[in-house]
C-alpha positions, 0 to 999 in steps of 0.5 A, spaced: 094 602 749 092 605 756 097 601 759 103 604 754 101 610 753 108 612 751 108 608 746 107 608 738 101 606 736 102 599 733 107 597 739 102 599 744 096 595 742 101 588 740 098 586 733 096 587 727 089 587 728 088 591 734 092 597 730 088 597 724 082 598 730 085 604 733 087 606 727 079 605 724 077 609 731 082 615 731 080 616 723 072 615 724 069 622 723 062 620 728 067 619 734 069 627 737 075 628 740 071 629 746 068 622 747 075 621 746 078 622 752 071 622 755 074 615 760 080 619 761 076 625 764 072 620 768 079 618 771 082 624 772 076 627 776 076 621 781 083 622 782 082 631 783 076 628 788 082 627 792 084 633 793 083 639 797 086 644 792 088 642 784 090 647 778 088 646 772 094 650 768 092 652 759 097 651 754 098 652 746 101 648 742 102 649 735 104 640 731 106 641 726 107 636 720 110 635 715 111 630 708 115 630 704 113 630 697 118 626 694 122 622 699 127 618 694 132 626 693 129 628 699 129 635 696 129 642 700 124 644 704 120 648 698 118 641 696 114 639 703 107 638 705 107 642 712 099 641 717 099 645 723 095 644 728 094 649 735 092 643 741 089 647 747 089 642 753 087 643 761 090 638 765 090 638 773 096 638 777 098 638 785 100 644 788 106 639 788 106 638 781 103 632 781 099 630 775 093 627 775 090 628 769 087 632 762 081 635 763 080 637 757 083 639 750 080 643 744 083 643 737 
């Protein structure tokens, strides 16, 4: 997946099994978001090592999702099923805007 990251999930890991995995792994209550992006991290602050001055710029953003209920008449949006989610990530970036990686993100 680290090699398509734009990718949807069953496209970026190529087979069935493999997507059943990622699948199992995201949905498995012992893994933290944070052993998560652990790796990531790791990279990222290899990659800040580089340099002599790095930002490390907060955001807010607010996922919504919704289900429809009832997807044979589609219905209003009365008959939804909506999930909202507030994601705060660090990242770090170049004073050049280069980005080199998250840092950090809590949910």
């Amino acid at each position: 997946m680290g090699d398509k990251p734009n990718e949807s999930i069953p496209v970026a890991c190529g087979g069935w099994a493999e997507t059943l995995a990622a699948y199992r792994f995201f949905d498995n209550e012992k893994v933290t978001s944070d052993q998560r992006l652990s790796s990531h991290l790791e990279a990222s602050i290899k990659r800040i090592a580089c340099h002599q001055v790095v930002l490390l710029p907060q955001d807010t953003i607010d996922l919504v999702y919704t289900i429809n209920k009832d997807s044979k008449g589609l219905g209003t949006l009365k008959e939804t099923e909506k999930t909202e989610i507030f994601l705060h990530p660090t990242i770090a970036i170049t004073p050049v805007r280069v980005y080199l990686g998250a840092v950090g993100a809590k949910i």
